[in-house]
N, C-alpha and C positions, 0 to 999 in steps of 0.2 A: 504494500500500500504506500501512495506517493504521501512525504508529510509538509511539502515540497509550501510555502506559502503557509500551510493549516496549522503545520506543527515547528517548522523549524527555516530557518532561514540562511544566507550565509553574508558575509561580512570579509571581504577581503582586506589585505593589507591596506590599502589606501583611503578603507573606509568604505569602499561601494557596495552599497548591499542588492543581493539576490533574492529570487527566490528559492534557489538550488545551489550546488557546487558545481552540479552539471550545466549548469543551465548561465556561464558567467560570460554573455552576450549582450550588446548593445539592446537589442529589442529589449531585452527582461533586466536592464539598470532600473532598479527601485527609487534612489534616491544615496544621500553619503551621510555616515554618521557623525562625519566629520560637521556636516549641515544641517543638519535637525533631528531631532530625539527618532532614535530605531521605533519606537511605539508610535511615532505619526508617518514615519516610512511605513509600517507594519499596516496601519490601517485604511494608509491612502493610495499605498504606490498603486497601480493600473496593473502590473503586471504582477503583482501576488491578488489582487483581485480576480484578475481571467483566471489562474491557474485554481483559485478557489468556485470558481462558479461551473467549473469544466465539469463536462458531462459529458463522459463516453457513450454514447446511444447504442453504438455495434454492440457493447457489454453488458448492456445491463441486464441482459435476458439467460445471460451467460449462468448455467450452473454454477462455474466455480470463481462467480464477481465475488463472492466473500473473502476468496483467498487473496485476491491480486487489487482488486476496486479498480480493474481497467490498467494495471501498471505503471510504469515510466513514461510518464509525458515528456521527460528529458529524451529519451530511446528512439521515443516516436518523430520527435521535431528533430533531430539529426537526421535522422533514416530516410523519412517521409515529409520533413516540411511542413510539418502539422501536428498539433497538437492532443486533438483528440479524436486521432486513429488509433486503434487498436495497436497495444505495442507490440512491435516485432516478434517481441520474445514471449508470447503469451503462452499462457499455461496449455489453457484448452487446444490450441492448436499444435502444440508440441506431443500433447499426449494423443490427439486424433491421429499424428503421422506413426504412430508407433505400432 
């Protein structure tokens, strides 16, 4: 499960906060803590917002959404360009090839 925005954030050396470790790209700069309190980076930046509001629709029908909630949204925007497709490395579909 992503905690990506919901639970945990990142904070690099210079102070740029994320919403991921993976995710340390121009699109998804939150704001710098060097500049305003992390708690108002936390609750305004645009892009730990999208990543909170994401909704994997391909997933959610999915038997085993419980184990994964749809995966790496970091996995999915490298791979695919997009957010919320189905991540690569899904469960269900690894156990369907087997």
């Amino acid at each position: 499960m992503c905690g990506a925005a919901k639970m945990t954030c990142c904070v690099a050396p210079d102070g740029s906060v994320y919403p991921c470790a993976f995710l340390q790209e121009s699109y998804f700069y939150a704001g710098n803590v060097l500049e305003q309190p992390l708690e108002e980076i936390w609750r305004r930046a645009g892009s730990f917002n999208l990543l909170r509001s994401l909704k994997k629709e391909a997933c959610t029908a999915c038997p085993r959404f419980d184990l994964c909630h749809g995966g790496c949204p970091a996995v999915a925007f490298f791979l695919k360009q997009e957010l919320d497709c189905p991540d690569p490395e899904c469960i269900r579909q690894i156990s369907e090839q087997e």
